[in-house]
VOKE-519860 format. One record per residue: x, y, z of N, C-alpha, C in turn; residue in three letters. Coordinates in steps of 0.2 Angstrom, whole numbers, plus 5000, padded with zeros to 4 digits. Each point is the difference from the previous one (the first is absolute). Layout:
residues N
XYZXYZXYZala;...
This chain:
residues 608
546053255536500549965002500450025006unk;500149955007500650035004500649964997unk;500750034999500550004997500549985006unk;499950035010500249975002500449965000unk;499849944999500049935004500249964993unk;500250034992500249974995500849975000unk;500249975001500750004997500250044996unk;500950025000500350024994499749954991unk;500149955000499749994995499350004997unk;499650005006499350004995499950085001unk;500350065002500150054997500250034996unk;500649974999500150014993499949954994unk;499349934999499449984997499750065000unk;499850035004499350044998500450074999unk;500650014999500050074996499949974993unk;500449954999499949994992499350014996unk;499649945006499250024997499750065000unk;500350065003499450055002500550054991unk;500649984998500250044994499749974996unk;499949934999499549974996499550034999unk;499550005005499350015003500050084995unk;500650045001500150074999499849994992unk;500549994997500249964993499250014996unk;499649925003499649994997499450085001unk;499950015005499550055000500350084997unk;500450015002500150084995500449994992unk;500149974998500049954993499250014996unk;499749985005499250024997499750075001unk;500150035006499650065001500350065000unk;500649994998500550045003499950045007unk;500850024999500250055009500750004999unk;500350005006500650015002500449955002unk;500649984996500249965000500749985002unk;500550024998500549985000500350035008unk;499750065002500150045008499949925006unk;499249994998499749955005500249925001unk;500549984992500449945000500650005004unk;500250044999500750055005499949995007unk;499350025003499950005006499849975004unk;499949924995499749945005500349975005unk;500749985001500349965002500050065009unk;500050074997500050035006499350015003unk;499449984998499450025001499949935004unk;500249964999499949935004500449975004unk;500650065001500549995007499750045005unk;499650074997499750045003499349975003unk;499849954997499249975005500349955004unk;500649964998500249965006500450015007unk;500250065001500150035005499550065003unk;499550024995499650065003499249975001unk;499550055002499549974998499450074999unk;499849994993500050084998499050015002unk;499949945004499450025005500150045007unk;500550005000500250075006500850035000unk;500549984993500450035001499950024992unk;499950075000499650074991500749954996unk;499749974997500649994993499750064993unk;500650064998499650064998500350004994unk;499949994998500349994993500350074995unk;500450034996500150055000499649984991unk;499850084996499449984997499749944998unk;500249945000499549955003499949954995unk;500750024995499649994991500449915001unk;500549995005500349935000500049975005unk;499450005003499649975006499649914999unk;500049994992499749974998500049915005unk;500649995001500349945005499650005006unk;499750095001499850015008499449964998unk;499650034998499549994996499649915001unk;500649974996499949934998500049955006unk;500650055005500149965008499249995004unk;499850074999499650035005499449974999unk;499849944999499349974995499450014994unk;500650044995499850024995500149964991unk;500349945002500249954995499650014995unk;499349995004499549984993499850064995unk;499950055005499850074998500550034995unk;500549975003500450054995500149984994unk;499749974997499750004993499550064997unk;499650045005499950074999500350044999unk;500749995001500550065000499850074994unk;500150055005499850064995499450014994unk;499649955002499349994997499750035003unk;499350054994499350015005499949975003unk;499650035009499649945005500549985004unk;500749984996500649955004500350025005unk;500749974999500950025004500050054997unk;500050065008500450054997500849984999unk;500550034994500550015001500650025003unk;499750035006500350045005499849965008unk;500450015004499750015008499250014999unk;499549975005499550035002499749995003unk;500050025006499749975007499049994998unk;499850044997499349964998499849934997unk;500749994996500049945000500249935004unk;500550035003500349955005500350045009unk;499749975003500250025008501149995000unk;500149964995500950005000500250054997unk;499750044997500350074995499750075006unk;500750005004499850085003499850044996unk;500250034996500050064997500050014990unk;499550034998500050024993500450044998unk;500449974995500550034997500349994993unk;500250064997499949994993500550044998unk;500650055004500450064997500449975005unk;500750034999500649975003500150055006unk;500549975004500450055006499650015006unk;499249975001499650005005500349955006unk;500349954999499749955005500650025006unk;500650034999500250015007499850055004unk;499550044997499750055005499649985003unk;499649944996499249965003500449975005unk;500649964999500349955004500050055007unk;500350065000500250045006499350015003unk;499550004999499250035000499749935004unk;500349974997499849925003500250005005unk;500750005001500349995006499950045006unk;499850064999499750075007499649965003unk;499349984994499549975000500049965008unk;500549954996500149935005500250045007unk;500550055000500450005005499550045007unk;499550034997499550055001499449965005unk;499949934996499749945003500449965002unk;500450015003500349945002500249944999unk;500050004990500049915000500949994997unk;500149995005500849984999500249954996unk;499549974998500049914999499950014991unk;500150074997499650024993500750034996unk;500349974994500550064998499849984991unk;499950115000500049994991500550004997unk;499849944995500449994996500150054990unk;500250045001500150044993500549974994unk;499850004994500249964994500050034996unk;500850014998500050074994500449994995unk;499950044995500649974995500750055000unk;500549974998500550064997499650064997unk;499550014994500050064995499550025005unk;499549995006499750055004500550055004unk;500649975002500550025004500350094999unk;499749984994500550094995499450055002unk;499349975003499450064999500350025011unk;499750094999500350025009499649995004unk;499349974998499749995007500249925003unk;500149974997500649945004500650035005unk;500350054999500550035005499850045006unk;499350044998499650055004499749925005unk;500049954998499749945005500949985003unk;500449984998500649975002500250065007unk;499950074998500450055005499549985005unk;499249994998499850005008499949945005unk;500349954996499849915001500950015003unk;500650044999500549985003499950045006unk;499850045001500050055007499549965004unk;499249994997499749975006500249925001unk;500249964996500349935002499549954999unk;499650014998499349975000500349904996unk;499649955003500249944998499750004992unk;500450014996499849994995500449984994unk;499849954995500549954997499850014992unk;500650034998499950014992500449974995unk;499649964995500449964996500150054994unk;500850014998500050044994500349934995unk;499349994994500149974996500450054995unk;501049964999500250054996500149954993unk;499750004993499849984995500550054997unk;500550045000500250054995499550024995unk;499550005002499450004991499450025004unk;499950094997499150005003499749994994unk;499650044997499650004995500549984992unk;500350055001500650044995500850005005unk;500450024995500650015004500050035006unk;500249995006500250045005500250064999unk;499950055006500250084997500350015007unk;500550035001500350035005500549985005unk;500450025005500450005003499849945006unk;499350005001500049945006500049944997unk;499649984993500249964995500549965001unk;500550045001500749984994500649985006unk;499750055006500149995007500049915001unk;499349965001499849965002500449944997unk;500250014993500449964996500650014998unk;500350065000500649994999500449965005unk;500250025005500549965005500049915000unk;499349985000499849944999500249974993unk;500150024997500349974995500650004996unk;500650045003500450064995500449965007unk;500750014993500649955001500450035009unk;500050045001500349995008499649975005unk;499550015001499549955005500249954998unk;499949974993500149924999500849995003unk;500650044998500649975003499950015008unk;499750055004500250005005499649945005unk;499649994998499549925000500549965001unk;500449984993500249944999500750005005unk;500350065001500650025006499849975006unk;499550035004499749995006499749924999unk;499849974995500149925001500249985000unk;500650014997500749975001500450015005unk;499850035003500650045006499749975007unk;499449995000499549975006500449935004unk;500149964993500349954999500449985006unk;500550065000500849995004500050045008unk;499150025001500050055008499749945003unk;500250015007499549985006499550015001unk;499449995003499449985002499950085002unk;500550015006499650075003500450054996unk;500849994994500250054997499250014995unk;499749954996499650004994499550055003unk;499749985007499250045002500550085000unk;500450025002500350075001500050044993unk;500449964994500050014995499350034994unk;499749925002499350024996499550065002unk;500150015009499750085000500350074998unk;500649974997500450064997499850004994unk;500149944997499750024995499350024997unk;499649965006499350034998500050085000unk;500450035006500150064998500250044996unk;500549984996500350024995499650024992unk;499849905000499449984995499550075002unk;499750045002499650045002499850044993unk;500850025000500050054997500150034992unk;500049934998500049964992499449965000unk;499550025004499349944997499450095002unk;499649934997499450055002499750005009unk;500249975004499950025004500350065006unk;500450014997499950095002499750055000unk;499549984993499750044998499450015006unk;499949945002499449995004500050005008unk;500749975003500449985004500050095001unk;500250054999500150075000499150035002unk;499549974998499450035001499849975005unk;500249945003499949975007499649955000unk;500049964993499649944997500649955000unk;499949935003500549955000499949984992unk;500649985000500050004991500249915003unk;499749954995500249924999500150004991unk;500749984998499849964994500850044997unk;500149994993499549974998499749944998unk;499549964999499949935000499749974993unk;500049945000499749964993499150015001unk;499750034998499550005000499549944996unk;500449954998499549964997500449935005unk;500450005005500149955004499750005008unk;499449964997499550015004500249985010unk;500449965001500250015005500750055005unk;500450024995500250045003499450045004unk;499550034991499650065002499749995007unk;499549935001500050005006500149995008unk;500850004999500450005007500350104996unk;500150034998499950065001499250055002unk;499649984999499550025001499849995008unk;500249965002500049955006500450065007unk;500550014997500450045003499950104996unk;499949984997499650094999499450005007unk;499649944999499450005003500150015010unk;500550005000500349985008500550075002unk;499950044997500750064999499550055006unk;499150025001499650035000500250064998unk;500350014996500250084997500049994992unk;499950074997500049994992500749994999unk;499749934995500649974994499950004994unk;500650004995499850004993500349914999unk;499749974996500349934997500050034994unk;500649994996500250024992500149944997unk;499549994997499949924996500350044994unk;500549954996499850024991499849924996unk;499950024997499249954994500350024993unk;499749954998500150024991499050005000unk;500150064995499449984998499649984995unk;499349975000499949964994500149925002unk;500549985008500149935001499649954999unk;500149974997499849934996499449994994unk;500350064997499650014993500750004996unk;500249964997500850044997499850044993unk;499550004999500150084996499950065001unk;499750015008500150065001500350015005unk;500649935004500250005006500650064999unk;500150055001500750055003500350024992unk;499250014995500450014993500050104999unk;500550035003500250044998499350044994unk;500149994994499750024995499249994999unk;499949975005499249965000499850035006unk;500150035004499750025008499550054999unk;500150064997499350024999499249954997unk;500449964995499349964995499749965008unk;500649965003499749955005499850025006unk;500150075002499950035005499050005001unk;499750014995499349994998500050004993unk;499449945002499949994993499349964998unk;499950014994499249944998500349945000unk;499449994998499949894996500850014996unk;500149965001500649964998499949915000unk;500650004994500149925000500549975003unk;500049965006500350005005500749954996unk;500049974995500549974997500550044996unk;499750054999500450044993500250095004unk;499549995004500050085001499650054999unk;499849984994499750054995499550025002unk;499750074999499450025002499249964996unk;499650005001499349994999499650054995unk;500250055003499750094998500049994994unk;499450014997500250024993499950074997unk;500450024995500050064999499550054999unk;500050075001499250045000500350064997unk;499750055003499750074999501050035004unk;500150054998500650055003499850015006unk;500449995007500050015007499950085000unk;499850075003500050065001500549995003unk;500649965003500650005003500550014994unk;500049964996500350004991500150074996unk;499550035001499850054996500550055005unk;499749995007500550075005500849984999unk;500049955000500949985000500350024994unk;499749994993500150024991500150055000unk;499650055005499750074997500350055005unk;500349975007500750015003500650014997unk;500249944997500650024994500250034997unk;499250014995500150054994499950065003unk;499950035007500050065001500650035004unk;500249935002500950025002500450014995unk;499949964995500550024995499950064995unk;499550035001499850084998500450055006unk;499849985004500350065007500349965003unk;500650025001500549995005499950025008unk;499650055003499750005003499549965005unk;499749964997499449945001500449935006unk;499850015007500049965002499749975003unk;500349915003499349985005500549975004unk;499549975006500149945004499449975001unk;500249945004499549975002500149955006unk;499849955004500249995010499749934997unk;500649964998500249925000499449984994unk;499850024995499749974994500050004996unk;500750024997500150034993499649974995unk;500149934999499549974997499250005000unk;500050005004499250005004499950084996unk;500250055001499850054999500250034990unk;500349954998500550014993500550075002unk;500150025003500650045002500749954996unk;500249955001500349975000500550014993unk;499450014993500350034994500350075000unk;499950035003500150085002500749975004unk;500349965005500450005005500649984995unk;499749934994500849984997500150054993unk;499550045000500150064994500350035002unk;499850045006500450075003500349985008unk;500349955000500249995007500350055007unk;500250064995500050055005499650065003unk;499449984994499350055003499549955003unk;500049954999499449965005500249955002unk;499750005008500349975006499649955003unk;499949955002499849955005500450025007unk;499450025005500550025006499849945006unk;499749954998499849945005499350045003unk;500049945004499150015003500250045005unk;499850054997500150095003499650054998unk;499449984999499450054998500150095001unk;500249975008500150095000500650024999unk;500649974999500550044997500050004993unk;499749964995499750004994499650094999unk;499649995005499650064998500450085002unk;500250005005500350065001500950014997unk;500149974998500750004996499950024994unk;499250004997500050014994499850105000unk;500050025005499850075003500650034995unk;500449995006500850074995500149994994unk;500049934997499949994993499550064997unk;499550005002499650064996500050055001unk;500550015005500050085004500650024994unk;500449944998500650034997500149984992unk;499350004999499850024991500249944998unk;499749955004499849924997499449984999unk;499749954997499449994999499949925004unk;499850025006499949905003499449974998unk;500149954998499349944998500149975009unk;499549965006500249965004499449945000unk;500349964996499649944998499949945004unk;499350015002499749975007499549964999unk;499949965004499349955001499550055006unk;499450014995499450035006500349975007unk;500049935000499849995007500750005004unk;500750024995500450015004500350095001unk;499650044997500150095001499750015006unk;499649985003499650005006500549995006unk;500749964998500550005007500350084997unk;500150024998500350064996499450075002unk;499649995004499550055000500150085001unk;500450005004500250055007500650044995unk;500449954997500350024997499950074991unk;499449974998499850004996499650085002unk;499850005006499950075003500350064999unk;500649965006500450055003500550024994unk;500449944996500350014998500250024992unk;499649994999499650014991499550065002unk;499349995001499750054999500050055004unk;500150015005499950075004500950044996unk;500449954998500650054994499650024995unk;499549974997499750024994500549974994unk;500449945001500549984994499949964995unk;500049994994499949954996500249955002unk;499749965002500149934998499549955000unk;499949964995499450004997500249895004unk;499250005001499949935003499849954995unk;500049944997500049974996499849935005unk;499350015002499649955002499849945000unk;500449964999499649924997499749965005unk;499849954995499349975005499550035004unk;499850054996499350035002499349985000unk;499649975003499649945000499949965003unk;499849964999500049955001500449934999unk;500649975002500649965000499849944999unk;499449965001500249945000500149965005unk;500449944998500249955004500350045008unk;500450045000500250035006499750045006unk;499550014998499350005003499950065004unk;499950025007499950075003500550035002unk;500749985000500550035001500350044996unk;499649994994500450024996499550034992unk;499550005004499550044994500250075002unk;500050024992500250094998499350035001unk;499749995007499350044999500150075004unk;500550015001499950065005500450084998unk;500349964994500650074999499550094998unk;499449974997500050094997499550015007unk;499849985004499750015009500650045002unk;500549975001500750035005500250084997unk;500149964994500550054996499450074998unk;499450004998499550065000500150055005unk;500149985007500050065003500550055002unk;500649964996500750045002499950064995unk;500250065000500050054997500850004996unk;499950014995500350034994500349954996unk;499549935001499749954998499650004994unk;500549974994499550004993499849895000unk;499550014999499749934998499749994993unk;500449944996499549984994500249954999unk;499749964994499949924999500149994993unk;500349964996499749984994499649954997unk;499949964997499249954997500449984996unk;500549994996500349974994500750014999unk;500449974995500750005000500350064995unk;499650044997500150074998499950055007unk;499549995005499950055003500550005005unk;500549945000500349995006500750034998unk;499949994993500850034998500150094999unk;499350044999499950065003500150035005unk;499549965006500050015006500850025000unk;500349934998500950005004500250084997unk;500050024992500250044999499850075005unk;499450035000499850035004500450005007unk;500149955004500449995006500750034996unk;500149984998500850004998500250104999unk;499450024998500150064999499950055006unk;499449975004499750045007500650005005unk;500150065003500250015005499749995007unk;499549985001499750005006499749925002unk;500249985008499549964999499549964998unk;500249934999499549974993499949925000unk;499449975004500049944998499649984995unk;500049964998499549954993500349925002unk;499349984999499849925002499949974995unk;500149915000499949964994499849955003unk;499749954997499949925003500649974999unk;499949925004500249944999500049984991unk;500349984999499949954992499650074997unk;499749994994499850034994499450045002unk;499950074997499450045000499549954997unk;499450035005499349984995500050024997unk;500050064995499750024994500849994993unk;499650014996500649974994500250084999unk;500450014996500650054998499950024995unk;499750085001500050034995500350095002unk;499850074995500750035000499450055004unk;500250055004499950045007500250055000unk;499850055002500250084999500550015004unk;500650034999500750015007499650025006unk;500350005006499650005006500050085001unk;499650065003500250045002499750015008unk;500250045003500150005008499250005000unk;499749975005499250015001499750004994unk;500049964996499450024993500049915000unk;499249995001499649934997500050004993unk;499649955000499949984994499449984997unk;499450024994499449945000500249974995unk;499849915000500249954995499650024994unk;499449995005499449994996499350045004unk;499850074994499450015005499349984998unk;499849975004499349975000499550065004unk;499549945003499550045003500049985005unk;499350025006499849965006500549995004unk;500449965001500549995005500750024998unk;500449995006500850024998500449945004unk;500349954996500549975003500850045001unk;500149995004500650044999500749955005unk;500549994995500549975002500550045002unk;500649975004500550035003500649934998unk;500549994997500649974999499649924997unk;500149965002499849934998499250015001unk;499850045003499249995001499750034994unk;500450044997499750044990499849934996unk;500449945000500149954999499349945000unk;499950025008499349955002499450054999unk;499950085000499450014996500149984993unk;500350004997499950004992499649934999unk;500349955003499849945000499349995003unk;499950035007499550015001499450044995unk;500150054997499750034996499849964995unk;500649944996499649964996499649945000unk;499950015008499549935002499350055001unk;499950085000499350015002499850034994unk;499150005002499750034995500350095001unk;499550014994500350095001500450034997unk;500250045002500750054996500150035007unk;500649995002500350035007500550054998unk;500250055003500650054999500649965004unk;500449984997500749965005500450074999unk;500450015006500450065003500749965001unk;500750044996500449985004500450055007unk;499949995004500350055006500650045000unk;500449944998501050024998500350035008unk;499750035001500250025005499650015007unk;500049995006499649995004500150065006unk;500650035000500250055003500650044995unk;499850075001499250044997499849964995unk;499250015004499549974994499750064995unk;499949964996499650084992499450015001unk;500150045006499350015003499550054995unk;500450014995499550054993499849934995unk;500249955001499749924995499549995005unk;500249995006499349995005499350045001unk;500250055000499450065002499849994995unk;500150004992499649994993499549945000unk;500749925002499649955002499450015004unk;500250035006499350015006499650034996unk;499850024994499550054998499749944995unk;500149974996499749944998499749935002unk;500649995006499949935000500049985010unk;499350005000499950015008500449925004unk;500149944997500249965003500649964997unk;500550005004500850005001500049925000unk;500549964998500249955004500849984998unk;500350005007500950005000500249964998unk;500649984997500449945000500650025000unk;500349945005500550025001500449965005unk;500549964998500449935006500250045008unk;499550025002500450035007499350005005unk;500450015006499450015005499650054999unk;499249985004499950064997499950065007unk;500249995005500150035005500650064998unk;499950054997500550064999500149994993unk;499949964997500149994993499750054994unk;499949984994499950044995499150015001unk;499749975001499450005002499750075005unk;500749985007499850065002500250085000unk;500549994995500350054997499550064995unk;499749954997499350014994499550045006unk;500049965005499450045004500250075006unk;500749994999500250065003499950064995unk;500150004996500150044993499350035001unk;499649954999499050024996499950045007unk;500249985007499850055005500450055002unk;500550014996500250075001499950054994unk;499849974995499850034994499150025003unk;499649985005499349995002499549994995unk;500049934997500049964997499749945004unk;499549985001499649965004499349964997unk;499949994993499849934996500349974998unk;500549994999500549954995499949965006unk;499949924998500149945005500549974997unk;500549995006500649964997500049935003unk;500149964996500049925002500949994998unk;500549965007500549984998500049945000unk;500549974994500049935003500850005000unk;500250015006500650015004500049925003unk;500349985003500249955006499850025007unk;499749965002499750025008500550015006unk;499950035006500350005004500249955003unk;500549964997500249925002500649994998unk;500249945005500849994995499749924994unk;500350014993499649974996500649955001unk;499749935001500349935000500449994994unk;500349914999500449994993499549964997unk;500250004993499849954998500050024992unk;500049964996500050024992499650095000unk;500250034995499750075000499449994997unk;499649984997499649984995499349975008unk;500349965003499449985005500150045005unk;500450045002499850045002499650075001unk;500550034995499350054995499449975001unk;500049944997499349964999499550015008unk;500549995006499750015006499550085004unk;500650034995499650085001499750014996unk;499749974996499550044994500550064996unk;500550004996500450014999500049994991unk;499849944999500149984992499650034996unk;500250024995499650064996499349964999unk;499949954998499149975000499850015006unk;500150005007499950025006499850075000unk;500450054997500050085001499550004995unk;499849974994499650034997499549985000unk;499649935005499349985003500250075005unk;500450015007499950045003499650064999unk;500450054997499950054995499250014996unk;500049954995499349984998499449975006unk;499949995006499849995005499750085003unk;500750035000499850075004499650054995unk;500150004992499550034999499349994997unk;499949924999499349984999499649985006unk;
């Protein structure tokens, strides 16, 4: 659609439809919801003055982009939304030539926008301006500031809309937060408003232009444009972000500034669903969500098996309330991560510090330097902004603090941004680095204790939703020591975390009697269970939710060739070197040959 050339009114016609359009489709397939309703009205002020085939509309993680989507000639399709084969639900220029950039983690798009803008200025197309779209709760992470210092020095024309929703995921956390809304809402602004419009009243024409640039000057210093105004970013607003014409005669004039502007829109979010519109109590459920009943609300999902998220949050608790010393954080997920139980138990040992990965990680440093014990409970795909950190400032001190991994695996509907394929790749090669996993909700509640006890660097990994294998009771963990389930003959399956899981099940689909191995730990590995196994059972096969590029796979074969040890065949069934798309986990597994009747034709293939 060009948007151009619509009127105020049939603009605001087809924002209605496109929250409809939203409505019916992630109602069925779930996604992100209540962010993307929020951001319509500004998503199609933004096509009516831009045109995002040559001016980057970047979206910051990308998750309420959905409006962009719908504009850009994707009506019909997006009935695939988040479906294998489908819409992705993210930005994604192999989808569509209107999506600049793939994105899936917050706090990116002012630095792309600055990236953009050299770009242009480098080739000469003066005629080109990035347009960057962020929310309030990205604002709290530093690599948005490390872009703001060099976008106010170099001047670059660049135009950022800050959608301020007061609501990221979860509560808001910090100082710039509280910044963007307090003033804007708290009783002296409102009387000094009502003063200055009533006072206008009684000045002349040239007394009124003298006065208002005083006061604009004065306003400076009571609004959030100082904040910005100080870094050399023109600050506009703040404005009704669901009034689609102000937005675009502001946009119009952002557009015409050629230097970087901030437009501060605020939104409710959730607009035009009044159950999840601006409700306080409900903003994590509406933030993402499955099938739902679009009239009641109510979820679809019906009930199953314990989340490994459940068991960490339950098993969190009851170890704080044994030791006083036990704490955590986590970087804007309390929820997402069950931290949350631990946060209204113990309010003053575990911290939500906003989407702040690396201040999450290195904060929790002196904590264990000074005879605390830190949990920092993380999504795989989000420890990875945390990397460097996790180096420098965890393991080369050698401090306890123990990582608490979620989402390891394979994620789902949220697709390559955010599969947990990569953590025990990165993390294996830092030194004084412990790795292991657990396969059940006894083995996860060990593990914890184990951590709880260790002094040293310590991660352990868990899936999305429920362990494959069912719950049974497991020896306490000890540092480097495996485990066998079961010892067979001829082959060895051998698991690592969720993957102990898919042999067992693979195991009960093949002929034979296989030895199944639990790994438990993956750095140090029990190289005295291996060397015994290499004397038995000539051919290995891994399992295990990870890449297999540095994975447990090649861990197993670093080991046999240092021990010189060269007939064991190790077959992995790791993940390929690719970033793994979204779609239902079940088809997709199914795509990589993955599903234990898959692994065990495999398997039985290679040795008939």
């Amino acid at each position: 659609m060009n948007l151009h050339e619509y009127t105020l009114e049939e603009l605001n016609v087809l924002a209605d439809k496109i929250r409809q359009r939203i409505l019916e489709v992630v109602s069925k397939n779930g996604g992100h919801l209540s962010s993307t309703l929020g951001a319509t009205d500004l998503i199609v002020a933004m096509h009516a003055v831009f045109d995002p085939r040559k001016d980057p509309f970047i979206f910051d993680v990308s998750h309420q982009a959905y409006a962009h989507k719908l504009i850009t000639d994707r009506w019909d399709d997006f009935e695939t939304l988040r479906q294998f084969g489908g819409m992705c639900g993210y930005t994604d220029p192999d989808e569509s030539p209107h999506d600049y950039y793939k994105a899936g983690h917050s706090s990116t798009s002012i630095s792309l926008a600055v990236g953009a803008a050299k770009a242009f200025a480098l080739k000469g197309e003066t005629d080109r301006t990035p347009v960057a779209f962020i929310g309030d709760g990205s604002m709290s992470a530093g690599m948005v500031y490390e872009a703001l210092n060099e976008l106010g020095e170099r001047q670059y024309p660049v135009v950022i809309i800050l959608n301020d929703n007061e609501m990221s995921i979860s509560t808001p956390i910090g100082a710039v937060s509280r910044y963007l809304s307090r003033t804007m809402s708290g009783p002296v602004y409102s009387k000094v408003k009502k003063v200055v419009k009533d006072g206008l009243k009684s000045i002349s024409a040239d007394g009124t232009a003298y006065v208002l640039k005083r006061i604009d000057e004065s306003l400076r210093i009571m609004t959030p444009g100082l904040l910005f105004e100080e870094l050399g970013i023109k600050y506009i607003g703040p404005i009704d972000g669901h009034d689609i014409g102000q937005i675009k005669e502001t946009l119009k004039l952002a557009r015409g500034m050629g230097r970087p502007v901030i437009v501060h829109a605020q939104t409710t979010k959730g607009k035009g669903y009044e159950i999840a519109e601006g409700s306080e109590l409900s903003k994590e459920k509406w933030h993402g969500v499955g099938a739902f009943d679009v009239s009641n609300g109510q979820s679809l999902k019906k009930g199953g098996t314990i989340p490994a998220t459940k068991i960490f949050s339950e098993t969190l608790v009851a170890l704080a309330k044994e030791d006083p010393g036990i704490v955590g954080v986590t970087a804007a997920m309390p929820s997402g991560t069950g931290l949350n139980a631990a946060m209204e138990a113990f309010p003053d040992r575990f911290w939500d510090v906003a989407i702040a990965e690396q201040h999450a990680v290195t904060s929790m440093g002196p904590l264990a330097r000074e005879g605390f014990k830190p949990f920092c409970a993380i999504y795989s795909t989000f420890l990875q902004r945390g990397y460097d950190q996790v180096i420098h400032d965890i393991a080369l001190m050698d401090v306890g603090v123990s990582f608490a991994i979620d989402r390891a695996g394979i994620v789902g509907e949220d697709g390559e941004t955010h599969q947990g394929a990569f953590d025990i790749s990165y993390l294996r090669a830092i030194p004084n680095m412990t790795l292991a996993a657990p396969w059940n909700r006894t083995s996860l509640q060990k593990i914890m204790r184990f951590a709880a006890e260790y002094d040293r660097p310590f991660a352990f990994r868990y899936p999305r939703g429920a362990f494959l294998a069912a719950d049974e009771e497991v020896p306490d963990y000890v540092l480097g020591k495996g485990e066998i389930l079961h010892a067979g003959r001829d082959i060895a399956l051998i698991g690592y975390g969720n993957g102990v899981g898919r042999a067992v099940r693979t195991a009960e689909l093949m002929q034979g009697d296989p030895t199944i191995v639990d790994l438990r730990f993956v750095k140090p590995l029990d190289e005295a269970l291996l060397g015994e196994l290499a004397m038995t059972h000539r051919r290995w096969y891994v399992f295990s939710d990870s890449a297999a590029a540095g994975g447990v796979g090649s861990a197993l074969m670093e080991v046999l060739a240092g021990m010189g040890i060269r007939d064991v065949q190790v077959t992995t069934f790791e993940y390929p070197d690719a970033f793994i798309r979204h779609g239902n986990t079940y088809l997709v597994e199914e795509s990589l040959g993955l599903l234990p009747e898959q692994l065990a034709k495999t398997i039985e293939n290679h040795m008939y």
